[in-house]
C-alpha positions as a Python dict, from the first residue, in 0.01 Angstrom:
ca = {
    (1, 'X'): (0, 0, 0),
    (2, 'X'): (129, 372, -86),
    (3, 'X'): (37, 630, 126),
    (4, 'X'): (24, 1001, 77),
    (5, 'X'): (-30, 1348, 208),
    (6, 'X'): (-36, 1661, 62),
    (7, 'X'): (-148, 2003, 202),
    (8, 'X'): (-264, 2123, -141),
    (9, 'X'): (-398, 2485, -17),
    (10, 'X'): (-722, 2455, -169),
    (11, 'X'): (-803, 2171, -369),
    (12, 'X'): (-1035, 2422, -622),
    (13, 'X'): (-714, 2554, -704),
    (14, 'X'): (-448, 2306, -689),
    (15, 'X'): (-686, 2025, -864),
    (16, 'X'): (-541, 2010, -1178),
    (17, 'X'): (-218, 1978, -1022),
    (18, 'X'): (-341, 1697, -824),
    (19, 'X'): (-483, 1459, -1072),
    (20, 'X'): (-169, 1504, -1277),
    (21, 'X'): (73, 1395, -942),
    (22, 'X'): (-178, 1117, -900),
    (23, 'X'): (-162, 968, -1245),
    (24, 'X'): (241, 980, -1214),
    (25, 'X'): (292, 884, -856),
    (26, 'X'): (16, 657, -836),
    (27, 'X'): (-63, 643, -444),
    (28, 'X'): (-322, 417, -332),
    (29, 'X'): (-447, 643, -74),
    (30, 'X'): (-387, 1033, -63),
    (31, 'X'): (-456, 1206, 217),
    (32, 'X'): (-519, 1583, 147),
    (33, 'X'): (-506, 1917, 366),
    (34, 'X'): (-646, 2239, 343),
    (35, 'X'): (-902, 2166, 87),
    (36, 'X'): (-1060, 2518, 146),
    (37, 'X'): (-1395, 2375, 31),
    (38, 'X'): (-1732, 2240, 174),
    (39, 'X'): (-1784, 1884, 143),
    (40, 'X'): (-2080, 1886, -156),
    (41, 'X'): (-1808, 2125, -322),
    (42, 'X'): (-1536, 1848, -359),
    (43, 'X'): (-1410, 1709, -681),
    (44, 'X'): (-1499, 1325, -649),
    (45, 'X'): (-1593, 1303, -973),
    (46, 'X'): (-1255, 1375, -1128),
    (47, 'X'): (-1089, 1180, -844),
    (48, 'X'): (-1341, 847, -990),
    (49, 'X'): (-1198, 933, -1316),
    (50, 'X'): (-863, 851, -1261),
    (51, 'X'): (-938, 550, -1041),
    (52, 'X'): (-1011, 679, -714),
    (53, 'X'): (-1334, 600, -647),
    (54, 'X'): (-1328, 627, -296),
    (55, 'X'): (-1328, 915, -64),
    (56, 'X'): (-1441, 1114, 262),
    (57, 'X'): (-1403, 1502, 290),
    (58, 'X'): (-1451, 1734, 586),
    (59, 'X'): (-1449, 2022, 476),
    (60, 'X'): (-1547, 2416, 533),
    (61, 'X'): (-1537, 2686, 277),
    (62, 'X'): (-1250, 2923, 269),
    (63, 'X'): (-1051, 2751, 511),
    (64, 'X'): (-897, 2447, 706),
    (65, 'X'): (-1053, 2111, 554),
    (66, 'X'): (-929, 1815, 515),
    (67, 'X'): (-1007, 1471, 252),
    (68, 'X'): (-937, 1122, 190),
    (69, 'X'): (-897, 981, -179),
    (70, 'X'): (-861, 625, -216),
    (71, 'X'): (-816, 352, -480),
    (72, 'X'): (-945, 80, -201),
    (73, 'X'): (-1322, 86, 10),
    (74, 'X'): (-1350, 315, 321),
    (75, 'X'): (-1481, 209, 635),
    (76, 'X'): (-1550, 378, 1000),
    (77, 'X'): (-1527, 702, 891),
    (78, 'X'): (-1466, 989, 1162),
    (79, 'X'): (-1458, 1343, 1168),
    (80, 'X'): (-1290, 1568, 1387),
    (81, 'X'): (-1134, 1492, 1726),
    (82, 'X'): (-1437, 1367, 1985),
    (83, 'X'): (-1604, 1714, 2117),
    (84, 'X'): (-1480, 1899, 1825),
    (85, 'X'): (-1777, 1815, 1559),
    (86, 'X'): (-1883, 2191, 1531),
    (87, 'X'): (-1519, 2351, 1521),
    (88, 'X'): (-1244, 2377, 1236),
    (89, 'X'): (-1282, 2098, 1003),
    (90, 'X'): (-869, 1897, 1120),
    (91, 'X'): (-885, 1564, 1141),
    (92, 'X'): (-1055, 1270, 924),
    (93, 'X'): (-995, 891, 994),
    (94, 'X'): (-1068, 602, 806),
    (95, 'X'): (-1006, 231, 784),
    (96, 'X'): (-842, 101, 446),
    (97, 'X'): (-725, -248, 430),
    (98, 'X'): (-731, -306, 833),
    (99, 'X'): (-528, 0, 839),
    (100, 'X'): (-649, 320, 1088),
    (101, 'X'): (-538, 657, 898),
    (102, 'X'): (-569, 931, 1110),
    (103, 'X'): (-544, 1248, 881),
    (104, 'X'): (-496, 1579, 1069),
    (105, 'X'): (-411, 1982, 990),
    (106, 'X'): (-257, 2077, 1310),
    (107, 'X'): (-350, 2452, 1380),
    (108, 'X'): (-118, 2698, 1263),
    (109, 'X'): (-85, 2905, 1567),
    (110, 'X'): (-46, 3211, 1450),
    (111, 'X'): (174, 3398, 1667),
    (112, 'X'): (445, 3276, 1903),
    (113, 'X'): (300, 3329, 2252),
    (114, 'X'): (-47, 3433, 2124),
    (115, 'X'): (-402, 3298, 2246),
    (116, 'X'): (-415, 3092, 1897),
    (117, 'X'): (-81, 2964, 2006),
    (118, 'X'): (-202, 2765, 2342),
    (119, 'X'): (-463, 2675, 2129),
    (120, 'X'): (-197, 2419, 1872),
    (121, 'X'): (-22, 2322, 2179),
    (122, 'X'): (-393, 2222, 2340),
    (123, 'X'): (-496, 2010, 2028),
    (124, 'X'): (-162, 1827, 2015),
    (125, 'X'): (-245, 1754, 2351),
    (126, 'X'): (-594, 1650, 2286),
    (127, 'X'): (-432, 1462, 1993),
    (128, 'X'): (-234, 1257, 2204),
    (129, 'X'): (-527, 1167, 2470),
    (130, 'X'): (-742, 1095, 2147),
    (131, 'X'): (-466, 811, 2074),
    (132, 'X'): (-457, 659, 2387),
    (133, 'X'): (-781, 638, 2488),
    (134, 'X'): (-845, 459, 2125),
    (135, 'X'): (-546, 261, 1975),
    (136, 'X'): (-301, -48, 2158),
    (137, 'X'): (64, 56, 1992),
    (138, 'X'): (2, -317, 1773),
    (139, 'X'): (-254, -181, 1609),
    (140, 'X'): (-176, -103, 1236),
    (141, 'X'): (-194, 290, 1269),
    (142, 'X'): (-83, 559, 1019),
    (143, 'X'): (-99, 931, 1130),
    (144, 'X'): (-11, 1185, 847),
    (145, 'X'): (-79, 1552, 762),
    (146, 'X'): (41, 1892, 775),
    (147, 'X'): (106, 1867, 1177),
    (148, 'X'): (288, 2270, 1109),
    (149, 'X'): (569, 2148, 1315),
    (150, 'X'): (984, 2060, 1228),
    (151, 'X'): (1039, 1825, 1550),
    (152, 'X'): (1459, 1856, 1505),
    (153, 'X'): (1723, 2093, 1357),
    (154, 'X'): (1766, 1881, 1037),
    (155, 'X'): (1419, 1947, 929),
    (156, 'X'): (1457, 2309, 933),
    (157, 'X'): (1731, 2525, 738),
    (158, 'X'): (1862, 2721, 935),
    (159, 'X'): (1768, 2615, 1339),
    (160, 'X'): (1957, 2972, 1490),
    (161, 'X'): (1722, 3141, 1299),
    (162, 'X'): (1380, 2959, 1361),
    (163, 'X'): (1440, 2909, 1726),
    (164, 'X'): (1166, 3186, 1820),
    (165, 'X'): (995, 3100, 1539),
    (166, 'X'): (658, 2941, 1462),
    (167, 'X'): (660, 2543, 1387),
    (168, 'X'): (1018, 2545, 1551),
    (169, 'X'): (983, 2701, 1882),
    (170, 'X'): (1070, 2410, 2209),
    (171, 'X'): (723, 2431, 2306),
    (172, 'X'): (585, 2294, 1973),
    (173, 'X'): (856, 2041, 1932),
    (174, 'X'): (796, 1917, 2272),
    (175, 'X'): (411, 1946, 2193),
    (176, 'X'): (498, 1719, 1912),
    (177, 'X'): (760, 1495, 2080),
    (178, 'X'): (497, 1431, 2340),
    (179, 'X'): (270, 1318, 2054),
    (180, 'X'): (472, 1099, 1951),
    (181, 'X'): (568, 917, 2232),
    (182, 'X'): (264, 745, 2226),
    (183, 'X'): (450, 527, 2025),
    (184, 'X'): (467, 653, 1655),
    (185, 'X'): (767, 612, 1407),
    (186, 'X'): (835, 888, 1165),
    (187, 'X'): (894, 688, 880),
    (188, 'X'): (1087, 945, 725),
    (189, 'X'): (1337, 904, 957),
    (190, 'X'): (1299, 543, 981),
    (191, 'X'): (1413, 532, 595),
    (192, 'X'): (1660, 800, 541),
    (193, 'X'): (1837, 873, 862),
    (194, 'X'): (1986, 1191, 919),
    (195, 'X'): (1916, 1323, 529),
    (196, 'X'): (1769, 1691, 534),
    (197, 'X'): (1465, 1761, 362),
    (198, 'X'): (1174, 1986, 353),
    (199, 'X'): (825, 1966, 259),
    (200, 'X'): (739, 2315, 270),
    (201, 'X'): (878, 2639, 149),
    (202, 'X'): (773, 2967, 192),
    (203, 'X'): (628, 3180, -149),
    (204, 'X'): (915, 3498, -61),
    (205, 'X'): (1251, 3537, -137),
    (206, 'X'): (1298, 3275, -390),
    (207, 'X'): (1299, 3016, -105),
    (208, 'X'): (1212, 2704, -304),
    (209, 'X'): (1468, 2802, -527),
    (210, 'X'): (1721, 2794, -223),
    (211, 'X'): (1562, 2516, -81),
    (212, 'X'): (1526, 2740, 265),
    (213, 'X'): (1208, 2547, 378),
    (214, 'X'): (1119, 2313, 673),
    (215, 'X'): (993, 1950, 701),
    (216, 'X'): (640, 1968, 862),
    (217, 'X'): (438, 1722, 658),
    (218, 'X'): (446, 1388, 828),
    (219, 'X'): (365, 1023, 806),
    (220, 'X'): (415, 839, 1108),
    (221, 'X'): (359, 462, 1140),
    (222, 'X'): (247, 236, 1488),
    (223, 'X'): (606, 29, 1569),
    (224, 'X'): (468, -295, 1394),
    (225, 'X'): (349, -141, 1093),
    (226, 'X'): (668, 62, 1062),
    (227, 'X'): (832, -256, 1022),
    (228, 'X'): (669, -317, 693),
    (229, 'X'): (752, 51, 557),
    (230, 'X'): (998, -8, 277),
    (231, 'X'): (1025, 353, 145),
    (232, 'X'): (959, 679, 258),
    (233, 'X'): (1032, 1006, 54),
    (234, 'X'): (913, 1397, -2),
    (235, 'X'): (814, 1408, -371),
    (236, 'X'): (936, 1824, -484),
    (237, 'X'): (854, 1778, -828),
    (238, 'X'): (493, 1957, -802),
    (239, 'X'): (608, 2249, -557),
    (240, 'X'): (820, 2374, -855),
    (241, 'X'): (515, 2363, -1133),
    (242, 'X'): (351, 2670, -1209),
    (243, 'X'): (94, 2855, -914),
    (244, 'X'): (194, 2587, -699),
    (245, 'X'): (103, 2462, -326),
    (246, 'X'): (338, 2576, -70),
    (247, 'X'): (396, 2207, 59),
    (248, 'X'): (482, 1886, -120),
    (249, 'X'): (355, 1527, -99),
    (250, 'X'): (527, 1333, 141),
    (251, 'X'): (443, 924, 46),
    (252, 'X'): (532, 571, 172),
    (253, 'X'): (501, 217, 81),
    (254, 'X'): (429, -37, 315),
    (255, 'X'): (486, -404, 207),
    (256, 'X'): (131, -546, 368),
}
């Protein structure tokens, strides 16, 4: 199974962009972020098209939203984290294949210190309880998404200078490390070691260009199905096409 995520910053936009990376790169699930659009607004049809006939959006207009496309059946679909069902659309879960995807936008937070701020470090929190109260660490669990943090100094260009900075600062990365302790494996790591790449890159100063950008987009695996991960990678191609997304898909195969 290949899995995929890709904060597309709205899929009425980036949609041609989309079905082009999916008829190249082929994923069998793709996991999408800030859609931007309400759910009877989403482009299934084109998505059934080119093979993906499958799929469960959450979405609002303007903003947030995020979507599931898949090549294989959907089951137990959920929406937003328990309590949240009126509040920004971040967090769809399915079950593909015996497989729990949990597909979240973390909050951006705004401004370092600000009320929006407490607010990311609150849902990671609430993120975390949401996985233990629900999940063993041997069941097969994938979280992925845009979770707006770089958890070390190789996924971020230059550390000295994002220290203070939104989706570097130590009390997102220990939001995040936190999260993770519940047992997750960044597969990234898991397959390329200490190899420094970014999945996002700012739209000033020519910084895809210079390849000044951070590694936020994530796909983290429960220990037993991060055994079966064979190949994990952050696919550029698409941030350097014309009127691009910001971010680029982030994908990884699992031998199931």
């Amino acid at each position: 199974m290949k899995i995929a995520t890709w904060n597309v910053n709205s899929i009425t936009a980036r949609i041609g962009h989309v079905l082009r990376w999916c008829d190249t790169a082929s994923p069998d699930v793709l996991c999408l972020q800030e859609i931007k659009c309400v759910d009877e607004k989403f482009p299934h049809r084109k998505f059934r098209e080119i093979g993906y006939p499958y799929f469960a959006a959450h979405g609002e207009r303007g903003y947030n939203g995020v979507a599931i496309v898949s090549k294989l059946p959907l089951a137990d679909i959920e929406r937003n984290l328990p309590g949240d069902e009126d509040a920004a659309r971040r967090m769809i879960a399915v079950t593909i294949d015996g497989v729990r995807i949990v597909n979240v936008y973390v909050p951006h937070g705004t401004k370092f210190g600000s009320e929006k701020f407490a607010g990311k470090l609150d849902w990671i929190a609430r993120l975390r309880r949401y996985f233990d109260e629900r999940f063993e660490t041997d069941n097969d669990l994938v979280l992925c998404g845009d979770i707006n943090v770089a958890p070390h100094e190789l996924d971020v260009w230059n550390p000295l200078l994002w220290n203070r900075k939104m989706h570097f600062s130590k009390p997102e990365r220990d939001a995040i490390m936190e999260l993770k302790k519940w047992g997750f494996i960044d597969l990234y790591r898991q397959i390329n070691g200490s190899e420094r790449e970014y999945s996002w890159w700012s739209n000033f100063h020519h910084d895809f260009e210079k390849d000044r950008g951070l590694r936020i987009d994530h796909i983290w695996a429960s220990p037993e199905l991060a055994e079966t991960c064979t190949d994990c990678w952050i696919d550029k191609e698409p941030r350097g096409w014309q009127k691009p997304s910001d971010h680029a898909p982030v994908l990884a195969e699992f031998d199931l």
